[in-house]
N, C-alpha and C positions, 0 to 999 in steps of 0.2 A: 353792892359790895364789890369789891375790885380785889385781885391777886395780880401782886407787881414779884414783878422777874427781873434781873441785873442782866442787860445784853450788850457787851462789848464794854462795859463801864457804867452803862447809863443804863436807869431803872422806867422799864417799861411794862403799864398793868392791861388785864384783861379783864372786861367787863362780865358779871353774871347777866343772865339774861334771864333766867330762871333757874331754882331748882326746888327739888322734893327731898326731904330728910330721909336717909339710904334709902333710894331710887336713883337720884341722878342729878347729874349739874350742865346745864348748856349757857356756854359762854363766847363771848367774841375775844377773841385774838387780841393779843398784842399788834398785828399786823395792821390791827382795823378791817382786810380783807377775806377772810377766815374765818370759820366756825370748828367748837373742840363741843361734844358732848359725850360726856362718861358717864357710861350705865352702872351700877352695883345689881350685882345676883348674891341672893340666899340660895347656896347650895349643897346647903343639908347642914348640921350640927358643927361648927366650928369652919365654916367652907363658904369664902365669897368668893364671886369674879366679878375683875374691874374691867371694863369695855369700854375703850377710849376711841371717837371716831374721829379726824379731821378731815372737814368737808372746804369745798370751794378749793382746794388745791392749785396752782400753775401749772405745774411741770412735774413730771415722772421722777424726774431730778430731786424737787422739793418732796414729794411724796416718802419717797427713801430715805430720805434727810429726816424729815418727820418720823419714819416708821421707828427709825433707831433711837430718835430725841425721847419718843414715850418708852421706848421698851426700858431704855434706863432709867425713865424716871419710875417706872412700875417696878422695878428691880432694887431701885432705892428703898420702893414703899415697901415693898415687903423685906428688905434687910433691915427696917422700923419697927417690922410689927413682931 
């Protein structure tokens, strides 16, 4: 299973690599060079946390870049639900 993203115009997807039905999803990057794995917690009656990690990073630069790209997209999801 693949999820495709629009970057700059052009539509580039990320590979599943595995996952577990609410546990978790580990996927490769759009990069190809990159790993994204997001945890799901049951945290008590009507209460998850989503824990999103990207591994293999370059630069401190890119890491930052990244940290803001998931905060908004986790800001999205919960303005969804």
């Amino acid at each position: 299973m693949m999820i495709v993203r629009a970057v700059s115009g052009l539509y580039k997807a990320a590979n599943f690599r595995s996952r577990n039905l609410n546990r978790n999803l580990h996927l490769n990057w759009i990069d190809a060079n990159t790993s994204v794995d997001v945890n799901f917690y049951h945290k008590g009656q009507d209460k998850r946390q989503v824990v999103v990690q990207h591994d293999k990073l370059s630069s401190l630069a890119e890491s930052e870049k990244l940290k803001y790209y998931w905060k908004a997209k986790l800001e999205r999801l919960i303005s969804l639900l």
